[in-house]
N, C-alpha and C positions, 0 to 999 in steps of 0.2 A: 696868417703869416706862418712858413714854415721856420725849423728851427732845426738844428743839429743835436740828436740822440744816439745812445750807444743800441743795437741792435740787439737784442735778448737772446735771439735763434743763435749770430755766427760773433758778436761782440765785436765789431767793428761798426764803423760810423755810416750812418745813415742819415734819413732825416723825417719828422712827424709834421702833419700839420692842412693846408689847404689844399697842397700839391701845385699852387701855383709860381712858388721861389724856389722850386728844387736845383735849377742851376745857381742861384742865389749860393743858395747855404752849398752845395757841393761842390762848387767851383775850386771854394780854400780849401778844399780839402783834402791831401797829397791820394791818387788813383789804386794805392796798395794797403790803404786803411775804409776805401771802401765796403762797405757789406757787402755779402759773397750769397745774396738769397739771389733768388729768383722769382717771377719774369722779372727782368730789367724792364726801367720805364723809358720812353723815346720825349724828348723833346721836343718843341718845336726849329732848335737850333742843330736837331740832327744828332746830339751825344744820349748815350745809352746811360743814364742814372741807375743806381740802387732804389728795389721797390723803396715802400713806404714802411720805416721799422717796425720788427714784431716786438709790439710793448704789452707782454704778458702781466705786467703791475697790474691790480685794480683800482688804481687812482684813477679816480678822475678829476681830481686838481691840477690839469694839465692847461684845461682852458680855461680862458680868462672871463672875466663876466660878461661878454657880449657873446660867449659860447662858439657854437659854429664847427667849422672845418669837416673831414669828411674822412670816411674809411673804416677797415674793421679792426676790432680790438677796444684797446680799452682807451679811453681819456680822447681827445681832440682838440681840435681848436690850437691858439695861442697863449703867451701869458707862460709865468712860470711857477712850478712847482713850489710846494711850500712843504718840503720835510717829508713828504709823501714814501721816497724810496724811489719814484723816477731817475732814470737815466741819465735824465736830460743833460745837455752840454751846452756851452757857449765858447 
């Protein structure tokens, strides 16, 4: 499950996770608090997303105990933070 995190690199909202909710969690989320990285990711609904956030933490209490998710950097999967220094938002 993706989830909505602040971006490390530009500190605007992004999102971390399986990459399969990215319209999900980015939908709410007003188009000018976007992350401002690059490549944008494409849809299947045709809209240009913010990559996947640069989360330079080394936590990896990001994911939950069924683990998972996919990308580079540090932490994955779902599930939330427990005091680590993450980002993460809701």
């Amino acid at each position: 499950m993706c989830h909505k995190v602040k971006c490390d690199r530009c500190n605007n909202d992004s999102w971390i996770g399986c990459g399969n909710h990215v319209p999900k969690v980015m939908d709410d989320v007003p188009r000018e608090q976007w992350c401002t990285c690059q490549p944008q990711t494409e849809e299947e609904n045709g809209k240009a997303y913010p990559p996947m956030a640069a989360i330079t933490s080394k936590c990896t209490s990001i994911g939950s105990s069924s683990g998972g998710g996919s990308g580079s950097g540090s932490g994955s999967g779902s599930g939330s933070s427990s005091g680590c220094g993450c980002k993460r938002t809701t």
